[in-house]
PAGUFI-667035 format. One line per 4 residues: their letters; for each residue x, y, z of C-alpha. Coordinates in steps of 0.2 Angstrom, whole numbers, plus 5000, padded with zeros to 4 digits. Example, Ala and Ser with C-alpha at 12.3 -4.5 7.8 and 13.67 -1.06 7.14 Angstrom:
<sites>
as = 5062/4978/5039  5068/4995/5036
</sites>
This chain:
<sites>
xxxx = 5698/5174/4771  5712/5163/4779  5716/5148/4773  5711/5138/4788
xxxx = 5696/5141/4782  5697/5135/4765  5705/5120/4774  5691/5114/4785
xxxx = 5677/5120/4772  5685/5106/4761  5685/5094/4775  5666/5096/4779
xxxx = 5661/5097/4760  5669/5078/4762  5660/5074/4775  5646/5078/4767
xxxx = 5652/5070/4753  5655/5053/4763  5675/5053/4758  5683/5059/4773
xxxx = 5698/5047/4774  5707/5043/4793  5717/5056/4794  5706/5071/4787
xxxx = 5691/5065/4801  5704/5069/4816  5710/5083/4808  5692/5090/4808
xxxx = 5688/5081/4826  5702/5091/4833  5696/5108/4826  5680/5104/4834
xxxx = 5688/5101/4850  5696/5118/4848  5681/5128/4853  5661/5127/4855
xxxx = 5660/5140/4845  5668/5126/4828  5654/5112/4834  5640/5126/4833
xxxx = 5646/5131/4816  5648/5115/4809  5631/5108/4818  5623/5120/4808
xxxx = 5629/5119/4791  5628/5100/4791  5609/5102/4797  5594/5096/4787
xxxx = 5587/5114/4788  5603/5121/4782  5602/5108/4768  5587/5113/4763
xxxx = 5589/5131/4763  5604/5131/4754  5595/5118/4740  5581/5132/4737
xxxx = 5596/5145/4736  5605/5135/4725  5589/5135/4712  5592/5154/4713
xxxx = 5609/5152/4706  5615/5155/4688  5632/5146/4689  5636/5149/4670
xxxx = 5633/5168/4670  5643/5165/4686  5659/5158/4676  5654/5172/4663
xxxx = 5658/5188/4675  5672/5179/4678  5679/5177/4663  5675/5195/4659
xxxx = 5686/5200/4673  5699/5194/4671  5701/5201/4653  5700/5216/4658
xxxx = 5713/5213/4674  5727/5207/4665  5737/5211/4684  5748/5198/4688
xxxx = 5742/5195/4707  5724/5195/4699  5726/5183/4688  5734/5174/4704
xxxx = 5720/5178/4715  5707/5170/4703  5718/5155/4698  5716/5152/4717
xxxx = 5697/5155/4721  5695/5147/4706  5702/5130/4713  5694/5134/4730
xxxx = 5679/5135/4720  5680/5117/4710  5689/5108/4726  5675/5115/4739
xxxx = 5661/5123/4730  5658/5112/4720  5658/5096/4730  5643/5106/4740
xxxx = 5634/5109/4726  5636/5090/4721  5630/5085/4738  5614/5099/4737
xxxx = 5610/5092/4721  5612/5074/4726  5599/5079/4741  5588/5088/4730
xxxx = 5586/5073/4720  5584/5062/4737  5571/5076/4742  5562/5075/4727
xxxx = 5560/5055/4727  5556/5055/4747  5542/5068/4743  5537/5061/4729
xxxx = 5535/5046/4740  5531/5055/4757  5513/5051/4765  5507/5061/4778
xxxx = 5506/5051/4795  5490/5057/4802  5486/5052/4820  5472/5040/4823
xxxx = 5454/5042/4822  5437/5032/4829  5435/5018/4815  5431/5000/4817
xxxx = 5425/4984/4809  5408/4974/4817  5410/4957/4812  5389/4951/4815
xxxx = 5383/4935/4821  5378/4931/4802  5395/4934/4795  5389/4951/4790
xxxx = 5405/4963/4790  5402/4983/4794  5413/4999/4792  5408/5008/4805
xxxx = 5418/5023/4799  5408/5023/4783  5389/5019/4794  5392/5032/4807
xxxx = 5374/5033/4809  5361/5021/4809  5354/5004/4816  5357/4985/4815
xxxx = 5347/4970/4820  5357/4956/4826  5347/4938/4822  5341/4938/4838
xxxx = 5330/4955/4838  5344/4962/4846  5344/4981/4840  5363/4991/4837
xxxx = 5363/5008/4837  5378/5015/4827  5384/5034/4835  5399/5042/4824
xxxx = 5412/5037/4836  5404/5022/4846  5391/5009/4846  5377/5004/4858
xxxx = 5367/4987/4860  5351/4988/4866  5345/4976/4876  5325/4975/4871
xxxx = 5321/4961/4883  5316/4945/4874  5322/4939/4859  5313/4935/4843
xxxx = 5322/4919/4838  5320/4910/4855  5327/4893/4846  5343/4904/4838
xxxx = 5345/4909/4859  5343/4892/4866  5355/4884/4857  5368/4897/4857
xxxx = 5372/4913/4861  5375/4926/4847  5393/4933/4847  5400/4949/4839
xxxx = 5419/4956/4839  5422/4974/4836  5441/4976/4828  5450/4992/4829
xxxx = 5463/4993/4816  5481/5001/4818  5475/5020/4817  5460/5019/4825
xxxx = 5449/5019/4844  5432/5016/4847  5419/5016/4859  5408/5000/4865
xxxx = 5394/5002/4877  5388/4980/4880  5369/4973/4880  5369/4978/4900
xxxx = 5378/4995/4899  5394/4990/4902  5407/5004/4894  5422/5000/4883
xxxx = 5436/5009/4876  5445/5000/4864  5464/5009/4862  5473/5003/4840
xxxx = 5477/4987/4836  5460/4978/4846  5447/4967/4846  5432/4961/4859
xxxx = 5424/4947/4857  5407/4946/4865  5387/4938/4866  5374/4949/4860
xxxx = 5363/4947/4874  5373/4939/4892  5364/4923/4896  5369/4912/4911
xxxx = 5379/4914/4927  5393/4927/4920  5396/4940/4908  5410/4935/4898
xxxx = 5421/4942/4885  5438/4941/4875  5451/4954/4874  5467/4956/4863
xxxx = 5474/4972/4863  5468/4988/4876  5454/4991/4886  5447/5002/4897
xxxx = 5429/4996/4908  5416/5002/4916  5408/4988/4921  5387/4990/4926
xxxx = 5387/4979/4944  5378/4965/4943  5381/4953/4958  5372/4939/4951
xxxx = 5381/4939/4936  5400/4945/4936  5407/4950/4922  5423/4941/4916
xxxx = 5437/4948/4904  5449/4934/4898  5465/4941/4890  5479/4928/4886
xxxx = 5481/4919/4901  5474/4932/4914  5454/4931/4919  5450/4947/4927
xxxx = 5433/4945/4936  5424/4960/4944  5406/4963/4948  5406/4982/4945
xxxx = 5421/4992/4943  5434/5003/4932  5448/4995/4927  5461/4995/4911
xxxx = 5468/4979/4902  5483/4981/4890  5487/4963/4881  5495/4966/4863
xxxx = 5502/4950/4856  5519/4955/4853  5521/4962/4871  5527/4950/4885
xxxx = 5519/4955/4897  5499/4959/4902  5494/4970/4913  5477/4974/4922
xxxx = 5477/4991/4931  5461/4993/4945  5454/5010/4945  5441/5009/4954
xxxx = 5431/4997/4966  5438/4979/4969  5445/4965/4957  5448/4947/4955
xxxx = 5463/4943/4943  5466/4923/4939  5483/4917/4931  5476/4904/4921
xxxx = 5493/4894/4921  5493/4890/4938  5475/4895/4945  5484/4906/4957
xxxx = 5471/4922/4960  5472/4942/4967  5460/4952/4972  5467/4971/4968
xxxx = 5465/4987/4976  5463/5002/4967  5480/5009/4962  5486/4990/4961
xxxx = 5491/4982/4945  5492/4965/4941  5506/4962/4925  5508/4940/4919
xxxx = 5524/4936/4913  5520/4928/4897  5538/4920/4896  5537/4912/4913
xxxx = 5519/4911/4919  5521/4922/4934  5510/4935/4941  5516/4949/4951
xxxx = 5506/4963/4961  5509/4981/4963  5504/4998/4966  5507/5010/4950
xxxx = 5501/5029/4944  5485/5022/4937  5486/5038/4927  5500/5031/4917
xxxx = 5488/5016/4912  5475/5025/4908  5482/5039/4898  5477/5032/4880
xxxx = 5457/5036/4886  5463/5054/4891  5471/5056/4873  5487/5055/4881
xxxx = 5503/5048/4874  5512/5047/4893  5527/5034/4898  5539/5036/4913
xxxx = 5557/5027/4911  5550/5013/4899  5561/5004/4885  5560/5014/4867
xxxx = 5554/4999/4859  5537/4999/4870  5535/5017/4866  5536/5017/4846
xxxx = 5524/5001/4846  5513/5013/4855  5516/5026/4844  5517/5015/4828
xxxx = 5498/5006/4833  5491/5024/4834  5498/5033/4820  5497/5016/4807
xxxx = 5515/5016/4804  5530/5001/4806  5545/5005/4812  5563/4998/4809
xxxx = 5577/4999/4820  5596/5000/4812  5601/4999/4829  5595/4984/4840
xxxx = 5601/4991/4857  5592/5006/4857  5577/4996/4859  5580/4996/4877
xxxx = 5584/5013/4881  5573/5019/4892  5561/5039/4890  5549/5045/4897
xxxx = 5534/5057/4891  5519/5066/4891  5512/5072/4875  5496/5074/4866
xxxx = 5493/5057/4855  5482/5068/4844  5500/5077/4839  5507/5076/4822
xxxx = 5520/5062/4822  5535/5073/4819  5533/5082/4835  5533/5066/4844
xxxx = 5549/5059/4838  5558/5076/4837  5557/5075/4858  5565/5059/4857
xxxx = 5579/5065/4845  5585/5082/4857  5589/5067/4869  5604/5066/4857
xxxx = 5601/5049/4858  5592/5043/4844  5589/5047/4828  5572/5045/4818
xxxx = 5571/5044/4798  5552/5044/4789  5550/5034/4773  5534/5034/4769
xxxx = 5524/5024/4782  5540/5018/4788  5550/5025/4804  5570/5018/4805
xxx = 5577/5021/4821  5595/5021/4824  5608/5029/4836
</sites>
């Protein structure tokens, strides 16, 4: 062993360590400017999976029989240059060593409390809560088969992973009718999807983090509901009737079609996405109205009011439905409220710019959360810590 090498194994066990003053951190920057072969070695050792390894080593490790067979020795070499020789691994061994150690043991501890605290993130699953006309509130992960009457006569037939209303023709309290109509509102919670199918057969697939409010049975000149999150439609045509989604400050009006609605609250923008047939989109600010093609999007500026028209990859919009997790050159901070919707987790950022770097992706949204983020972090960008159900982002 030369010394350099005792020299820079010092200055990484303090960097390790946190004490690394001025001087000692360009002295160890200009050895790892030296050659790639210095940043490969020292990317490894500093590495969570070499900490780790070396912490289950360092259980293996009998560090007082250690300085025993030691001791021993050097009774029975008496030599000079021996007793030299150990004087100065010896030193090496309290000035380096044992900082490491410290630093292994310090992380054990660390490791232990994380673990002790660690939850396992799970993707999400169908689950939803049926608020009822009545006020009656249902779990519909817990009833994932059976059937409800609404107070009308209205029959709902509860399917594992989504729910149908029946529309039986006339309703049994026809006074209950003509004074009002019966509404329901499905909530999807953070970790959750679910599937709708409306009194006239409408489709609707409702992405975490939403709620539809809707009648019962649809009575009068439309069929109107209220969206706050994501949804995907398959609307039953009905030219007598058209069927009319409001989604903060956007009416989207069809009479039979396919299209996708995305409009969280903390986003600023809504966005409706026409996949199929023809649609009628209203900016309620200022009554101006489009009528979108298929592969147009309509996205409202919440901040300013203003509606713009495109065409877009549908594909992008819809991905959520597909069980897709799929973003091209979008901000960071619109991907992880994706990601922290679905997987039920919050997220904290150490670092406000990278918000606005922009990724893209295509994964599977039914991958464990680890995965996810650790495509993210080979950017070299950013950097992910998991507490809990917490995620810290920092640079």
């Amino acid at each position: 062993m030369n010394d350099d090498f005792f020299d820079i194994a010092e200055l990484v066990s303090k960097y390790l360590m946190g004490d690394l003053t001025v001087t000692e951190q360009v002295y160890l920057d200009e050895w790892l400017s030296l050659a790639e072969e210095n940043q490969e070695w020292f990317r490894l050792v500093t590495s969570d999976e070499f900490v780790v390894r070396k912490r289950q080593e360092l259980k293996l490790i009998d560090v007082q029989a250690g300085w025993r067979a030691l001791s021993r020795k050097r009774a029975r070499e008496r030599k000079r240059y021996l007793w030299i020789d150990f004087l100065r691994y010896a030193c090496i061994f309290i000035l380096v060593v044992s900082p490491v150690i410290y630093f292994f043991m310090q992380h054990t501890r660390e490791c232990l409390d994380i673990n002790a605290m660690r939850v396992e993130i799970q993707p999400g699953t169908p689950k939803a809560m049926l608020h009822m006309a009545d006020g009656t509130i249902v779990d519909l992960a817990t009833r994932s088969r059976d059937t409800l009457k609404e107070l009308d006569g209205t029959l709902i037939g509860l399917h594992g992973e989504s729910i149908v209303y029946k529309n039986t023709g006339m309703a049994e309290n026809i006074d209950t009718v003509g004074k009002a109509d019966l509404y329901n509102e499905l909530v999807v919670p953070h970790g959750g999807e679910f599937v709708l199918t409306l009194s006239d057969g409408t489709l609707v697939c409702l992405n975490a983090g939403s709620k539809l409010r809707f009648p019962v049975r649809f009575n009068g000149d439309t069929r109107h509901v209220e969206l706050e999150g994501e949804g995907y439609f398959q609307v039953v045509r009905n030219e007598k009737m058209p069927f009319v989604v409001r989604a903060s400050g956007m009416d989207v009006a069809v009479l039979g079609t396919e299209f996708n609605i995305s409009s969280y609250p903390e986003n600023a923008e809504v966005q409706a996405t026409l996949i199929k047939g023809a649609v009628k989109v209203i900016n309620l600010k200022d009554e101006n109205s489009f009528v979108l093609k298929p592969g147009e999007q309509a996205v409202l500026d919440k901040q300013n009011g203003k509606m713009t028209v495109a065409e877009v990859d549908v594909s992008y919009a819809i991905a959520w439905k597909e069980g897709c997790l799929r973003f091209r050159d979008r901000p960071l901070k619109e991907i992880m409220d994706f990601i922290a919707r679905w997987y039920d987790v919050d997220v904290v950022y150490e670092d406000e710019e990278v918000k606005d770097y922009l990724f893209g992706c295509n994964f599977d949204r039914h991958e464990t959360i680890e995965l996810l983020l650790g495509f993210f972090e080979r950017t070299g960008t950013v950097h992910f810590r998991i507490k809990g159900r917490k995620i810290v982002v920092s640079k």
